[in-house]
C-alpha positions, 0 to 999 in steps of 0.5 A: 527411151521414147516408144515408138509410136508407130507399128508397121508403118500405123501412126497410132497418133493419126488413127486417134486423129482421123478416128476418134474414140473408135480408133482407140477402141480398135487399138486396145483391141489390137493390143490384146491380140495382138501383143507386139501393139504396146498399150503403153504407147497407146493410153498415154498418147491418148492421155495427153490427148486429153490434156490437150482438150481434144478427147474427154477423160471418161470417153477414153476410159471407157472406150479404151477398156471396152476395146480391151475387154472385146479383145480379151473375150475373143481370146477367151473363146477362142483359147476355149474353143481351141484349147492347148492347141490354139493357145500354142500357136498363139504364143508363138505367134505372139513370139512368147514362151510356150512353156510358160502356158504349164505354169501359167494353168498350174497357178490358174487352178488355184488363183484363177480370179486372182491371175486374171486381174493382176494380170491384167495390169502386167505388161507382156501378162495381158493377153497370157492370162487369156490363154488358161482362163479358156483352156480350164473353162473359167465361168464366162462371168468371172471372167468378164468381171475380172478382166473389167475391173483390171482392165479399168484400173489398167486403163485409168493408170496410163491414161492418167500418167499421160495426162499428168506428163503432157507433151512428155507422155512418152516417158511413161514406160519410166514412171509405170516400171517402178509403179507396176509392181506395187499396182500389182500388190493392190490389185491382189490384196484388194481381190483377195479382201472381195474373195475373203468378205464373200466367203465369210458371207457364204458362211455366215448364210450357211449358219442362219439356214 
């Protein structure tokens, strides 16, 4: 079933026209905070886009991540800032469960990075991982770095099935269903491998000192 490309009456296409790569930054944005903005009908329009010879395969991919990692460190700060309280209201808001929010921070406390970049390669998990990474006060740096590097993978992923469909990017959501989860288990393997080497470096400098 095609997704829809328009929300609220917005042609995402015509933003993409009429804007350029600034409008896929501002709807990457969007995307993160607010959620019923899919990126999958956003990244691979952009993608075929680019197979059209209208936008550059780099320009979108770090235009379209700078757009999400802007949106994902507003709802840091703010979930920060506003704690439990805010992050509440947002998934209301965002019409998703709130319980899920207990859960969420009870898996964050012993995976925080972890979560942060699978789930940035996880439909409807997006914008969530932003909620407890503020609440418990993830360091600021952590989780800018995870949120880019799941936020590129993520990226590079739609954007390039849109490029390879062509005029059939709408059928994207049928290809990226059977994709998300091995995606997911390389994404957290490979996190697990970077967090594994730079604990066994820690303690090989602890030994020399």
């Amino acid at each position: 079933m095609p997704i829809a490309v328009t929300f609220f009456g917005l042609s995402f296409s015509q933003v993409l026209r009429d804007l350029g790569y600034a409008g896929l930054a501002l709807l990457m944005l969007a995307e993160t905070v607010f959620p019923p903005i899919p990126s999958e009908a956003v990244l691979p329009l952009a993608g075929y886009f680019v197979e059209q010879g209208d936008f550059a395969f780099l320009a979108v991919l770090v235009t379209s991540t700078a757009g999400s990692v802007s949106g994902a460190c507003l709802l840091y700060e703010a979930a920060r800032r506003g704690g439990r309280p805010f992050a509440h209201r947002f998934l209301r808001f965002a019409r998703l469960d709130p319980d899920k929010l207990d859960e969420a921070e009870r898996w964050f406390g012993k995976r925080g990075s972890l979560i942060v970049l699978a789930g940035r390669c996880v439909p409807g998990m997006r914008s969530l991982v932003s909620l407890p990474a503020g609440i418990l006060r993830m360091p600021r740096w952590r989780y800018l770095l995870c949120t880019v590097i799941g936020s590129t993978i993520w990226n590079t992923v739609l954007i390039g099935l849109g490029w390879v469909l062509g005029s059939q990017w709408e059928r994207v959501s049928d290809v990226i269903g059977p994709l998300s989860k091995p995606l997911i288990a390389v994404v957290v393997v490979g996190a697990a491998a970077v967090l594994l080497w730079r604990g066994l470096r820690a303690r090989r400098a602890a030994r020399t000192q």
